[in-house]
N, C-alpha and C positions, 0 to 999 in steps of 0.2 A: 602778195608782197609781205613780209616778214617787216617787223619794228623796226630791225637795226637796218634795213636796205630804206624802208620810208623817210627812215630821220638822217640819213644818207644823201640820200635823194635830193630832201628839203635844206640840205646841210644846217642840220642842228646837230649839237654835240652826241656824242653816247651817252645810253640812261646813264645815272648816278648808280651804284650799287646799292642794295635797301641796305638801311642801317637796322641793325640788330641790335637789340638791347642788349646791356652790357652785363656781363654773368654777376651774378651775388659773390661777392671775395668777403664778404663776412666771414670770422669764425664760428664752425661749430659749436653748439650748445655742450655736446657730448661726442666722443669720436665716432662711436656708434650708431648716435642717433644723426640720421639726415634731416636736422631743421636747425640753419642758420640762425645767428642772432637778430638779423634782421627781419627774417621772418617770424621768430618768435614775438619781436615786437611788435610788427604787423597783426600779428592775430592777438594778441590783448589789446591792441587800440580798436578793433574791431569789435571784439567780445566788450569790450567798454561801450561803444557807442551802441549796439544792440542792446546791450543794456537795461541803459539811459531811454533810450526808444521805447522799450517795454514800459519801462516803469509810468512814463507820459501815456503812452495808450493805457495802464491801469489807474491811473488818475483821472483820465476822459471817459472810462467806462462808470468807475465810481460817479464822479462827478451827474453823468448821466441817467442813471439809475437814481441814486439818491436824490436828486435836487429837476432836475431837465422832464424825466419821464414824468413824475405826479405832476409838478407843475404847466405842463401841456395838457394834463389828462388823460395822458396816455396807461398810467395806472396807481392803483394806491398803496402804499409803505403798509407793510403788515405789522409795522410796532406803533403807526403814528394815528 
């Protein structure tokens, strides 16, 4: 038995239709070029937060090496 004959059946309404996301009506950056404004801002608030992420992970490496690693004894500073 098919969807639309079971909920028939059970008298329940017809599915809803899926809702589709609604298209980008941003303006283009360029007529040429195919990347909205919207999307252009999407990828720099992205490329910002990757970043931000990197720089945190090279401060947690620093930090680790320099100060975490000797201090465990896990190894020794070649200047200290």
């Amino acid at each position: 038995m098919g969807e639309a004959r079971r909920r028939e059946s059970q008298g329940l309404p017809p599915r809803a239709p899926k809702r589709t996301a609604a298209p980008d009506t941003s303006p283009r950056l360029a007529p040429w070029l195919p990347l909205t404004r919207n999307q252009a801002n999407r990828f720099v608030s992205l490329t910002t937060r990757g970043a931000w992420v990197g720089i945190g992970a090279l401060v947690l490496f620093w930090l680790t090496v320099r100060f975490i690693g000797p201090g465990l004894g896990w190894w020794t500073l070649a200047d200290g």
